[in-house]
N, C-alpha and C positions, 0 to 999 in steps of 0.2 A: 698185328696188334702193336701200337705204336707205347713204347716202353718207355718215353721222354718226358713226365712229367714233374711240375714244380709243386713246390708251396710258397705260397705269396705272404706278403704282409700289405696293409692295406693304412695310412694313417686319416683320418677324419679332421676336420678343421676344427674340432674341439679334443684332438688329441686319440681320442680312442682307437682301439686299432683293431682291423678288422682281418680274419687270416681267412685264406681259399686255397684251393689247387685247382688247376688246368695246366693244360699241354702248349697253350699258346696263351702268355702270360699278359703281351702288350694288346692283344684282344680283347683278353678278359677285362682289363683295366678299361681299358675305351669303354668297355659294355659298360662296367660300373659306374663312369662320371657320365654315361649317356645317360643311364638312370632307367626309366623304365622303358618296354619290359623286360632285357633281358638280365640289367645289373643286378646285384643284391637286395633285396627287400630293404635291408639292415642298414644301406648305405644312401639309399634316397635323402636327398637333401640335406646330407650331412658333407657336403665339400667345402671348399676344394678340395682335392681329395691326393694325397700322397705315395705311389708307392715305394716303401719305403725297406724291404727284404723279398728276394728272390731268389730262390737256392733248388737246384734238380735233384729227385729222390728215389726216381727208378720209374718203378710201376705204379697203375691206381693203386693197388692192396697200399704199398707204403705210403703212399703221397697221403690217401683217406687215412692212415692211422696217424701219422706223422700232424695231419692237420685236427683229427680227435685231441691228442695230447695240449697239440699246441693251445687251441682254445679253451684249456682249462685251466694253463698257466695263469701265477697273476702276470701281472701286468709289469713287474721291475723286472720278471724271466724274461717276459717278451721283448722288454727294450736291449736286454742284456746280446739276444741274439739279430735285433735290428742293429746292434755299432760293432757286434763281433766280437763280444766276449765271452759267449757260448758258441757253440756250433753244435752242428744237428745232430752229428753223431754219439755226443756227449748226454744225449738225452734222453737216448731207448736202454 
């Protein structure tokens, strides 16, 4: 069981930003600006597309809670830990 997982951040060409987890992050992303059908639903034709935070969290169990929380933040949290003024562990 491979135990190397991240949480992404994703930014949209109108700014918004979009969080995910996977194991192989520069994948994931290629999927996402591929578009359909393996990228995000959510991120179809909202490019160019940025990634913009990348940080390893363990296992799924954390990477899926870590990425629940983060998706409810607003939006000055989330920027807060794209320049690094928070970090992840500051959070649980």
């Amino acid at each position: 069981m491979d135990s190397s997982w991240f949480v992404y951040m994703v930014r949209t060409a109108n700014g918004s930003l979009y969080t995910g987890i996977s194991t192989d992050v520069p994948r994931r992303f290629a999927e996402h600006q591929a578009g359909a059908p393996k990228g995000a639903r959510s991120l179809r034709g909202k490019g160019p597309l940025e990634l913009v935070f990348c940080s390893p969290v363990g296992d799924r169990s954390r990477a899926s809670k870590l990425e629940w929380h983060i998706k409810r933040w607003p939006k000055q949290r989330k920027e807060a830990l794209v320049v690094g003024k928070l970090s992840l562990p500051d959070m649980l």
